[in-house]
FILO-326102 format. One record per atom (N, C-alpha, C, CB): atom name; x, y, z; residue number from 1. Coordinates in pm, 1 decimal. Glycine has a CB too. Layout:
+------+----------+----------+----------+-----+
! atom !        x !        y !        z ! seq !
+------+----------+----------+----------+-----+
!   CA !        X !        Y !        Z ! NUM !
...
+------+----------+----------+----------+-----+
***
This chain:
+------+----------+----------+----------+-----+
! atom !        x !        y !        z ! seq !
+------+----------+----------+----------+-----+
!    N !   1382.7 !   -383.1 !   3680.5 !   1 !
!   CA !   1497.4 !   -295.3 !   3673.7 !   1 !
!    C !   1472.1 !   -168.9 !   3756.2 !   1 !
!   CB !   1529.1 !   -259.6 !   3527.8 !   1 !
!    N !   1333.7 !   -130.9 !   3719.5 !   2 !
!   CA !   1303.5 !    -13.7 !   3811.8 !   2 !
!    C !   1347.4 !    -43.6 !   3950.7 !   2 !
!   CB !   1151.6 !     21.0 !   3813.9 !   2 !
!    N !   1282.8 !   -135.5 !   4024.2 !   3 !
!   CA !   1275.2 !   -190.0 !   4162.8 !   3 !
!    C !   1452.5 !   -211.8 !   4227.5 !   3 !
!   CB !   1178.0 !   -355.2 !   4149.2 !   3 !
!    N !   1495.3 !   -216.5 !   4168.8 !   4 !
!   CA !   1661.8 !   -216.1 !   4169.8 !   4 !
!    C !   1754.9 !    -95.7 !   4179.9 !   4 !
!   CB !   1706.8 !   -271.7 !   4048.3 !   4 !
!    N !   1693.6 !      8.5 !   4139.6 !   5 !
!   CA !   1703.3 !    161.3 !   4085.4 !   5 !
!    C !   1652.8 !    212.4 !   4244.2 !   5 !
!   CB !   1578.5 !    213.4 !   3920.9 !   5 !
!    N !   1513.0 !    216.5 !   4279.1 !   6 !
!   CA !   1467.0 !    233.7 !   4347.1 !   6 !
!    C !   1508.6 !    195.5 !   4501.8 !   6 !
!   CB !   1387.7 !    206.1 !   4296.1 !   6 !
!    N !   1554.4 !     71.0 !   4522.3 !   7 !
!   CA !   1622.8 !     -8.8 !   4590.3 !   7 !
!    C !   1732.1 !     93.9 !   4640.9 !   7 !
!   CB !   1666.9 !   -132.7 !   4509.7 !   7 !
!    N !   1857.8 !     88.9 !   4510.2 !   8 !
!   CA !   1961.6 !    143.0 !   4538.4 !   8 !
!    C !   1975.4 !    298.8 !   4599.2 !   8 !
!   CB !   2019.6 !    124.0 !   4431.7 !   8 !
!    N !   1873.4 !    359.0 !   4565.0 !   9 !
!   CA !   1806.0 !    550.7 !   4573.7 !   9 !
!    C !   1860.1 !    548.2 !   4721.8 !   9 !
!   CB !   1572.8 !    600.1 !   4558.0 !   9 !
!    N !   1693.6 !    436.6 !   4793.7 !  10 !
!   CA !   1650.1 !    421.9 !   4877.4 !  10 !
!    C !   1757.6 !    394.3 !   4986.6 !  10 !
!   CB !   1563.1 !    348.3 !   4849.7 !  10 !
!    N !   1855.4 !    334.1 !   4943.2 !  11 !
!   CA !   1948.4 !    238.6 !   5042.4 !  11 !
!    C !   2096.1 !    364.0 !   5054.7 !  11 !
!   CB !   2000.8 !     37.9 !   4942.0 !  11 !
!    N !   2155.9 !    392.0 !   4967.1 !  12 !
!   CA !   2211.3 !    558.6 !   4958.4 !  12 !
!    C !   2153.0 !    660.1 !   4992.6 !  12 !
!   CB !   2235.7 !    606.4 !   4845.6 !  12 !
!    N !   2053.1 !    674.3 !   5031.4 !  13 !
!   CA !   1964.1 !    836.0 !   5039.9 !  13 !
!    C !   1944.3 !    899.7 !   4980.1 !  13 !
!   CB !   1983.8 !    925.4 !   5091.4 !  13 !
!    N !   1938.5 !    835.9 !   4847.5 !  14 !
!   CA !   1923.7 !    962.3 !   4745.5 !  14 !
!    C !   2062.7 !   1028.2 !   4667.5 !  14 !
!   CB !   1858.4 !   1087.7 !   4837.8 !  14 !
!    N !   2176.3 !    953.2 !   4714.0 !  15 !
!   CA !   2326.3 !   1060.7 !   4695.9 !  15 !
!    C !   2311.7 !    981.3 !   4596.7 !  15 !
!   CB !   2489.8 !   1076.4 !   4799.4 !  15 !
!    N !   2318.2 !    933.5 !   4530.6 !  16 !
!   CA !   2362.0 !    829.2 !   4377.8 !  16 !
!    C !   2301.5 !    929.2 !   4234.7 !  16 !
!   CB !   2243.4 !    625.3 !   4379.6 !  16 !
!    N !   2321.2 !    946.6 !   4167.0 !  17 !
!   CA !   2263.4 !    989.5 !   4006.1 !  17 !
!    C !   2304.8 !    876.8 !   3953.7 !  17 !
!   CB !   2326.9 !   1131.2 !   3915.5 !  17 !
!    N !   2236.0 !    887.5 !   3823.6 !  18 !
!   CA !   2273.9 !    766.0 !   3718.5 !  18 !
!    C !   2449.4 !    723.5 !   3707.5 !  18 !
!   CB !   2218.8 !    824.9 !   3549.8 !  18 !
!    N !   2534.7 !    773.6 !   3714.0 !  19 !
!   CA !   2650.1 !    745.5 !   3669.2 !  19 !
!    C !   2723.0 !    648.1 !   3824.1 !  19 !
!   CB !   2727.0 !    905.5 !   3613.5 !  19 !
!    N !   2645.2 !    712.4 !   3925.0 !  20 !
!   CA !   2742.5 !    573.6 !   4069.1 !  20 !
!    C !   2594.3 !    467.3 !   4038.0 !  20 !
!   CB !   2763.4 !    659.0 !   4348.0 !  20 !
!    N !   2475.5 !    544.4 !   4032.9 !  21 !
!   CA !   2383.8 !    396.1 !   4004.5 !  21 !
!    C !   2435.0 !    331.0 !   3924.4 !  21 !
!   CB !   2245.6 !    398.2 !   3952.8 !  21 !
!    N !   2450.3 !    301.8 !   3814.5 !  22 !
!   CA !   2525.0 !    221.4 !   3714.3 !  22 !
!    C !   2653.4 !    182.3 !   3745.7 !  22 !
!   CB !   2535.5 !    285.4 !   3597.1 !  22 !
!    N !   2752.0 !    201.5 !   3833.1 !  23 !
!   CA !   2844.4 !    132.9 !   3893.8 !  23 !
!    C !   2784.4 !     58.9 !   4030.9 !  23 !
!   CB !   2957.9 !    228.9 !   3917.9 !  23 !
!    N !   2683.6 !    115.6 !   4081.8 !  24 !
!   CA !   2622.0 !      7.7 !   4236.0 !  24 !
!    C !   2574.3 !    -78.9 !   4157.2 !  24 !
!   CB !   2485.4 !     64.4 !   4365.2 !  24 !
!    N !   2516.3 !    -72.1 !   4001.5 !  25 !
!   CA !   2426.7 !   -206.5 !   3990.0 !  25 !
!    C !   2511.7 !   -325.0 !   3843.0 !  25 !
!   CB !   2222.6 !   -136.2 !   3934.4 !  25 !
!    N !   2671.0 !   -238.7 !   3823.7 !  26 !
!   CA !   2731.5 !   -306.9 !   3797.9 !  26 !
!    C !   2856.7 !   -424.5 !   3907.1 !  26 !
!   CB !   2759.2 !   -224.8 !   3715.7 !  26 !
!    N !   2841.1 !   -345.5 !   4011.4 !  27 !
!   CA !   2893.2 !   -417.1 !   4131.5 !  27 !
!    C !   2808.0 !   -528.5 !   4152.6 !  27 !
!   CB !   2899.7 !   -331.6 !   4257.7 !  27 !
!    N !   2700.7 !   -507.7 !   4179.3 !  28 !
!   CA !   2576.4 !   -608.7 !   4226.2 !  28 !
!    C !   2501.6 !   -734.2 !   4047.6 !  28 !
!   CB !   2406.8 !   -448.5 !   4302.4 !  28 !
!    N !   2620.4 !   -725.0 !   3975.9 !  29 !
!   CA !   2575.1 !   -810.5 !   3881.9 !  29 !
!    C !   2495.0 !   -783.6 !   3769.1 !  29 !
!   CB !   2521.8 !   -887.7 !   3936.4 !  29 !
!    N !   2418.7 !   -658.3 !   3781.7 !  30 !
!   CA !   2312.2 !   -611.5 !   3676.7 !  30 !
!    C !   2377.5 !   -558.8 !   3604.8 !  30 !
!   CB !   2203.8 !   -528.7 !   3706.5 !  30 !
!    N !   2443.9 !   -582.6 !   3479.7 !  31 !
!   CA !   2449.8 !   -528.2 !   3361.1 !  31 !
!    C !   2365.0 !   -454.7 !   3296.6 !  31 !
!   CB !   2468.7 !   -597.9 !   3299.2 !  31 !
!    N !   2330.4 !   -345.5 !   3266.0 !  32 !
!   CA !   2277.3 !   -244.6 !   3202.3 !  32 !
!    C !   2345.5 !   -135.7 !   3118.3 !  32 !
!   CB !   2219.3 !   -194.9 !   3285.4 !  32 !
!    N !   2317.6 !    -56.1 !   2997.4 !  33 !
!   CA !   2357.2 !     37.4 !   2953.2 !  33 !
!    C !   2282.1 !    162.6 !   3025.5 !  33 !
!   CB !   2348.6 !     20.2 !   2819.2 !  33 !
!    N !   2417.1 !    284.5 !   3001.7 !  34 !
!   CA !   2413.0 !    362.5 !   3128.8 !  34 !
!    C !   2258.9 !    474.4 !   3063.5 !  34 !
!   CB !   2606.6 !    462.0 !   3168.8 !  34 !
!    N !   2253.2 !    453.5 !   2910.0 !  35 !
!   CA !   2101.2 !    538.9 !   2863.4 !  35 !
!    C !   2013.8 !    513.7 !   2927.1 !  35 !
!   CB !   2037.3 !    520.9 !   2736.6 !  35 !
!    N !   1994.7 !    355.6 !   2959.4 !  36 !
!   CA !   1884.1 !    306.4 !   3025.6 !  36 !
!    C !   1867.8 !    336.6 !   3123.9 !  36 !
!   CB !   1869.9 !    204.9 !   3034.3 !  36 !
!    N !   1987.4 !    352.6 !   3241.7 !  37 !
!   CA !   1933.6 !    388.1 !   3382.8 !  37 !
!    C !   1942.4 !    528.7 !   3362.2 !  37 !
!   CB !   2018.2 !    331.4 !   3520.1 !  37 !
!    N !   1993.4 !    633.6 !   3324.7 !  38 !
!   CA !   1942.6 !    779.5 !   3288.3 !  38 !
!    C !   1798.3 !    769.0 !   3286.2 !  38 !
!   CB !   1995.8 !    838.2 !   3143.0 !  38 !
!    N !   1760.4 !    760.3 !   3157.2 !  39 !
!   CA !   1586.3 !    730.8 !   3101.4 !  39 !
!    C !   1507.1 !    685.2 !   3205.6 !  39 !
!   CB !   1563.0 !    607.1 !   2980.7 !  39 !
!    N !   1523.1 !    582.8 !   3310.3 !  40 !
!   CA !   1468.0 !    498.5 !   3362.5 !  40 !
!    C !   1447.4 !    612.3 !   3499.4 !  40 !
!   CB !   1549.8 !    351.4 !   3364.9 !  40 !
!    N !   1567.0 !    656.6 !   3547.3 !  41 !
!   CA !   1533.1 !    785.0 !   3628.5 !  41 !
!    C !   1472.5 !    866.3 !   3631.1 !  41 !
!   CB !   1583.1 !    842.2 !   3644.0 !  41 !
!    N !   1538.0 !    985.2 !   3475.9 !  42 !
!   CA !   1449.1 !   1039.7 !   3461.2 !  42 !
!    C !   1313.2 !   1033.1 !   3425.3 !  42 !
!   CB !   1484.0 !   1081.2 !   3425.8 !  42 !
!    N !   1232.5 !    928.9 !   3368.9 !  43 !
!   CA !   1098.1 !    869.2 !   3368.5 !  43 !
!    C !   1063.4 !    887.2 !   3498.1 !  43 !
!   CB !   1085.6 !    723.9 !   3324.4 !  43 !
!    N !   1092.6 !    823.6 !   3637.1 !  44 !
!   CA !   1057.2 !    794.9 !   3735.3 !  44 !
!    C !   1123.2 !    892.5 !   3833.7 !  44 !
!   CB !   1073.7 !    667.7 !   3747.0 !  44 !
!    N !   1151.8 !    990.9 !   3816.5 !  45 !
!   CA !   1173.6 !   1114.4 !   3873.5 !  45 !
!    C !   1280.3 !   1080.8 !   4041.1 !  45 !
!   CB !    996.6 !   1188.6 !   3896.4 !  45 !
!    N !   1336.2 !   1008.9 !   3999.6 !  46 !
!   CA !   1467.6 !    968.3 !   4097.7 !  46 !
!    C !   1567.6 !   1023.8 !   4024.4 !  46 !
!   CB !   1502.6 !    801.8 !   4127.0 !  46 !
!    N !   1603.6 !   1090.5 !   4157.6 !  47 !
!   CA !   1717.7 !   1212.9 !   4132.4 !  47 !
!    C !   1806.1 !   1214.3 !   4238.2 !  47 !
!   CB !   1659.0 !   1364.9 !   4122.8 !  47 !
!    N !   1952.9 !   1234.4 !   4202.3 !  48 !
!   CA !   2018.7 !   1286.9 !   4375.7 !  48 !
!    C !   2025.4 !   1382.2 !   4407.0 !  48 !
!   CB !   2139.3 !   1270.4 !   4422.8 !  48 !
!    N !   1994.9 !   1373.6 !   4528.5 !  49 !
!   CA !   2017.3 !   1511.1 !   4602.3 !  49 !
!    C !   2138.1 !   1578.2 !   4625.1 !  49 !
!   CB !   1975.3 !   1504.0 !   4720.0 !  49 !
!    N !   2141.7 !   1686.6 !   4607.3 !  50 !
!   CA !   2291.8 !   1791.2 !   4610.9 !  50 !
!    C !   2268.3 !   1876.7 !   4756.2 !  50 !
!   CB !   2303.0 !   1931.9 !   4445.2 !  50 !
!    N !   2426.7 !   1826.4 !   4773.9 !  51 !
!   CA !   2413.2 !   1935.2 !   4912.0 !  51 !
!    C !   2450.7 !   2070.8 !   4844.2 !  51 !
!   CB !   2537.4 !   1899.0 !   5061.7 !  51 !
!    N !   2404.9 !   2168.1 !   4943.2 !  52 !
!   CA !   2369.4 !   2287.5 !   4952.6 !  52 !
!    C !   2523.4 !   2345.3 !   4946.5 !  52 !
!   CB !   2273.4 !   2316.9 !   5080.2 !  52 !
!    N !   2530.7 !   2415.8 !   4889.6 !  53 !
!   CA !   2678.0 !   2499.5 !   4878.5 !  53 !
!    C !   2676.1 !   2617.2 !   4955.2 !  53 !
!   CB !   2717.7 !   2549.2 !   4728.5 !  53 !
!    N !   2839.2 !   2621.8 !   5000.7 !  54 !
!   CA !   2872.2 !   2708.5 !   5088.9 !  54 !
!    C !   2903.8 !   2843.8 !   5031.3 !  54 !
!   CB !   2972.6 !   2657.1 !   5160.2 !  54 !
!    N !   2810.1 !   2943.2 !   5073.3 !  55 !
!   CA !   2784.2 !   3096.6 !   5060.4 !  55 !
!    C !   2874.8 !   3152.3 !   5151.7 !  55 !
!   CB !   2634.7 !   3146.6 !   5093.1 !  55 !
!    N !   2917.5 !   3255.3 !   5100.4 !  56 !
!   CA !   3008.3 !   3382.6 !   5208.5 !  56 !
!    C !   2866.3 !   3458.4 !   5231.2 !  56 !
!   CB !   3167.7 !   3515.4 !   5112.1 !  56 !
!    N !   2880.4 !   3542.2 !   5335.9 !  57 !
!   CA !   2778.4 !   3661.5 !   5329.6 !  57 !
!    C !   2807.6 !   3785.8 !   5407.6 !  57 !
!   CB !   2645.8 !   3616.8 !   5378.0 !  57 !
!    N !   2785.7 !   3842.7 !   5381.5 !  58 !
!   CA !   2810.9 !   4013.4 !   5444.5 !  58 !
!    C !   2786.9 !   3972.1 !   5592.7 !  58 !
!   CB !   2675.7 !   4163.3 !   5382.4 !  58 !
!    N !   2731.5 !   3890.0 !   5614.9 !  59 !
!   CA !   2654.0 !   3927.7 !   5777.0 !  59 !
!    C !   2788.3 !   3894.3 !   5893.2 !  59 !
!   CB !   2480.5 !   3787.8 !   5820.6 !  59 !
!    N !   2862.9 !   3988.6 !   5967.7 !  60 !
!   CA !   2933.9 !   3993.5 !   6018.0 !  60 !
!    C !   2935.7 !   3975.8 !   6186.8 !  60 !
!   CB !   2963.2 !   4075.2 !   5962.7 !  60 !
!    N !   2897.5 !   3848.7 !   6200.4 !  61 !
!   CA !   2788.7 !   3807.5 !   6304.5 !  61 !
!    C !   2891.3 !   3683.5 !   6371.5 !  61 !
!   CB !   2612.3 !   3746.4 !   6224.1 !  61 !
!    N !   3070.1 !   3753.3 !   6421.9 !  62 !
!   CA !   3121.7 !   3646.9 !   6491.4 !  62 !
!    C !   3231.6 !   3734.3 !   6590.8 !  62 !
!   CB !   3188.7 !   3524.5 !   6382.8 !  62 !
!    N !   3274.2 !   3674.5 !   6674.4 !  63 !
!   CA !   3349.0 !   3712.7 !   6778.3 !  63 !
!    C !   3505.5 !   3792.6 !   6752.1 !  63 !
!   CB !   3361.1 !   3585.0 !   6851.5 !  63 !
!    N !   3529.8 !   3793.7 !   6624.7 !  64 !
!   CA !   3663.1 !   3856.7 !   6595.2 !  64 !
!    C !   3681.2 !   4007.0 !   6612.4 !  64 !
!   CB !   3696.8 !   3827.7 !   6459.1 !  64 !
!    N !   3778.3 !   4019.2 !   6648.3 !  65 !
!   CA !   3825.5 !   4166.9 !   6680.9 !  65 !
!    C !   3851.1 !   4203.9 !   6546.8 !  65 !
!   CB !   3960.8 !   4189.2 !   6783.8 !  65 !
!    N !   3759.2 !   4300.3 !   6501.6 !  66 !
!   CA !   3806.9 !   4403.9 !   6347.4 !  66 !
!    C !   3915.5 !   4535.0 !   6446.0 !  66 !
!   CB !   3597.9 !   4516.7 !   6235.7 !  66 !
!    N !   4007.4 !   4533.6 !   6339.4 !  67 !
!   CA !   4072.0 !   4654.0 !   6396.4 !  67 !
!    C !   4068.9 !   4765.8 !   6207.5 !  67 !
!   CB !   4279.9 !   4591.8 !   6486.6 !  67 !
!    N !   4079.6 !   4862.9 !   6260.8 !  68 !
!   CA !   4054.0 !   4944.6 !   6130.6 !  68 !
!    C !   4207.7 !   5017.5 !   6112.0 !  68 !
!   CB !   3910.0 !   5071.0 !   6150.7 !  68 !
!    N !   4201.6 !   5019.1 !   5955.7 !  69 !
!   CA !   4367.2 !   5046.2 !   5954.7 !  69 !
!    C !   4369.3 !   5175.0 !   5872.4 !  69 !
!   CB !   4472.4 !   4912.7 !   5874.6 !  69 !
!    N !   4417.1 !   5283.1 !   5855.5 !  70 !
!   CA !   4449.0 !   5390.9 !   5809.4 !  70 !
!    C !   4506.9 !   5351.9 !   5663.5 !  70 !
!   CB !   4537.9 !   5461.7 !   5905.8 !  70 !
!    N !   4475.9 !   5437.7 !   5604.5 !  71 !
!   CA !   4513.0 !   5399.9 !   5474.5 !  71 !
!    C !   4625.6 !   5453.0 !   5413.3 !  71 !
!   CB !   4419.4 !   5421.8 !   5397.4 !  71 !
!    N !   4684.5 !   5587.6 !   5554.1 !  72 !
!   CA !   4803.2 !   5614.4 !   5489.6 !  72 !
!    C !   4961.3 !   5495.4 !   5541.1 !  72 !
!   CB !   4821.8 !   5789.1 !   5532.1 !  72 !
!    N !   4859.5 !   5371.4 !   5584.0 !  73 !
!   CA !   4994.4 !   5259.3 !   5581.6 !  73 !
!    C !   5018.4 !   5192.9 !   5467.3 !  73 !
!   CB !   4984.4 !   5142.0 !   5678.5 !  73 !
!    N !   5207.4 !   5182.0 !   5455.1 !  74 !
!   CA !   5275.4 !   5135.3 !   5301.9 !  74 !
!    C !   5160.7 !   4997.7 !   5329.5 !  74 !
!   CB !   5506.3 !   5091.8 !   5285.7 !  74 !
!    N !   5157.6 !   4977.1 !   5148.0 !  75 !
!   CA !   5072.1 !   4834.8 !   5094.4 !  75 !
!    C !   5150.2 !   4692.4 !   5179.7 !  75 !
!   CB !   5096.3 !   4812.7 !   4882.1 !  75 !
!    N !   5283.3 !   4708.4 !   5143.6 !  76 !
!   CA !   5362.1 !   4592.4 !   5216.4 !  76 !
!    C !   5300.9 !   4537.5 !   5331.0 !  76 !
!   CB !   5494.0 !   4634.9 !   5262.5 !  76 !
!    N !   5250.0 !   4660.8 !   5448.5 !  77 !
!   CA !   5248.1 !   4598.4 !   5557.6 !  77 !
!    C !   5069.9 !   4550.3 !   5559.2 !  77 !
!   CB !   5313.4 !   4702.1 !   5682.8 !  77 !
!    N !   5023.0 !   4535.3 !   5451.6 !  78 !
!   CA !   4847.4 !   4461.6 !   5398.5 !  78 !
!    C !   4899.3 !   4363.2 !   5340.7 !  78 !
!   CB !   4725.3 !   4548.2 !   5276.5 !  78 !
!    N !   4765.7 !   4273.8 !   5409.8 !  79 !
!   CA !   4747.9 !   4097.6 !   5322.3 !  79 !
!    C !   4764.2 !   4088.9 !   5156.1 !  79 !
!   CB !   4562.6 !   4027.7 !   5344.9 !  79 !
!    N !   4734.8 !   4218.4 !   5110.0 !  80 !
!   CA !   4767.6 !   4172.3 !   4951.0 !  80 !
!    C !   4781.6 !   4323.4 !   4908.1 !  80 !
!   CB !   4627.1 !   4069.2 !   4851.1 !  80 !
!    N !   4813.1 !   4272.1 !   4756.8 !  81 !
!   CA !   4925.5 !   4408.6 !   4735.1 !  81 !
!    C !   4844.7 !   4546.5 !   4700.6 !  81 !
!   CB !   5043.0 !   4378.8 !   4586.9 !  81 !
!    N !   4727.5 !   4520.4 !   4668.6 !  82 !
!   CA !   4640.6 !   4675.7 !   4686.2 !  82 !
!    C !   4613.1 !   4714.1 !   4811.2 !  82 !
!   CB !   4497.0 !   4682.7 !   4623.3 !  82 !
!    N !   4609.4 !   4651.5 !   4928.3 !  83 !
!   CA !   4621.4 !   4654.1 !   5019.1 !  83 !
!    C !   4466.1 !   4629.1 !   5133.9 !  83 !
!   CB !   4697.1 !   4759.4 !   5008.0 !  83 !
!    N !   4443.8 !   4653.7 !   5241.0 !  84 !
!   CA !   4328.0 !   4631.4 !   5291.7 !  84 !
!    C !   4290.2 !   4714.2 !   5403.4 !  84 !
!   CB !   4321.7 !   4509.8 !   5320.8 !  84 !
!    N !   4185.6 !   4780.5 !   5373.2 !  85 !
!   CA !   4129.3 !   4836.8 !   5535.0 !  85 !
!    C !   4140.7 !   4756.5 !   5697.7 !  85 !
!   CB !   3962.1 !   4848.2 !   5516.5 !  85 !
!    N !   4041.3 !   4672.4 !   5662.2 !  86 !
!   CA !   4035.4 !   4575.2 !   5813.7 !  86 !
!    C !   4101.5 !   4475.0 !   5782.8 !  86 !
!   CB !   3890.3 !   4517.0 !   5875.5 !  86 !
!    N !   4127.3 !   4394.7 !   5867.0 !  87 !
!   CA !   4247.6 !   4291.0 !   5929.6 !  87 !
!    C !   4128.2 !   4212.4 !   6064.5 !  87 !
!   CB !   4433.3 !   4412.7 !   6019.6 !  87 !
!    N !   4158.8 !   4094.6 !   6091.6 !  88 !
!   CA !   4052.0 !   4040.0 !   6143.5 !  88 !
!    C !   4134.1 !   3948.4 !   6250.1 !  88 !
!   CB !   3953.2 !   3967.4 !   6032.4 !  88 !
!    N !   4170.4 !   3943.0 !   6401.6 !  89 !
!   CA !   4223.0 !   3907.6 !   6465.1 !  89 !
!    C !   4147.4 !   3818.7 !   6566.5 !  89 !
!   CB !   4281.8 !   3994.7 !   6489.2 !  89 !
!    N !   4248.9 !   3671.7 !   6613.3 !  90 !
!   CA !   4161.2 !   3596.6 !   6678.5 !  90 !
!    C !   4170.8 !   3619.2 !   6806.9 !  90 !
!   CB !   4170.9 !   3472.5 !   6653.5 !  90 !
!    N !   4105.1 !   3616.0 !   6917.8 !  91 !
!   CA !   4095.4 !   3648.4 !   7058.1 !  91 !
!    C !   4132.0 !   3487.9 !   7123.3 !  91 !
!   CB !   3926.6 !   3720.1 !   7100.3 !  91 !
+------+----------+----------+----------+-----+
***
């Protein structure tokens, strides 16, 4: 059962956790309860890998024209209703 587990890791890259493993190895005929392939993972330290999530960050490190806006302009004419300093324009 392990070798099947292992198999499947191997053949996905790693993207599978117990819950699509247990549908790849109910596709492929192996009946199992889903405790078992949990347990069986976590025993044997097969895990999927998570992609990396997308961060904003301060670092203001792209080609857009900032223009700076006075603050004695009405809110109306800002992206939202408290209103906004910079405005970010594409070239």
């Amino acid at each position: 059962m392990l070798e099947t587990i292992n198999l499947i890791h191997e053949e996905f890259k790693g993207a599978y956790g117990p819950p699509m493993m247990l549908k790849e190895r109910h596709n492929r005929g192996l009946v199992v309860n889903h405790k078992m392939v949990e347990s069986l993972m976590a025993e044997n330290g097969v895990a999927a890998k998570t992609e990396k999530k997308f961060r904003a960050t301060t670092n203001s490190n792209h080609k857009l024209l900032i223009i700076y806006l006075e603050k004695r302009l009405p809110p109306q004419t800002m992206h939202s209703e408290r209103g906004s300093q910079y405005k970010s324009f594409h070239i």
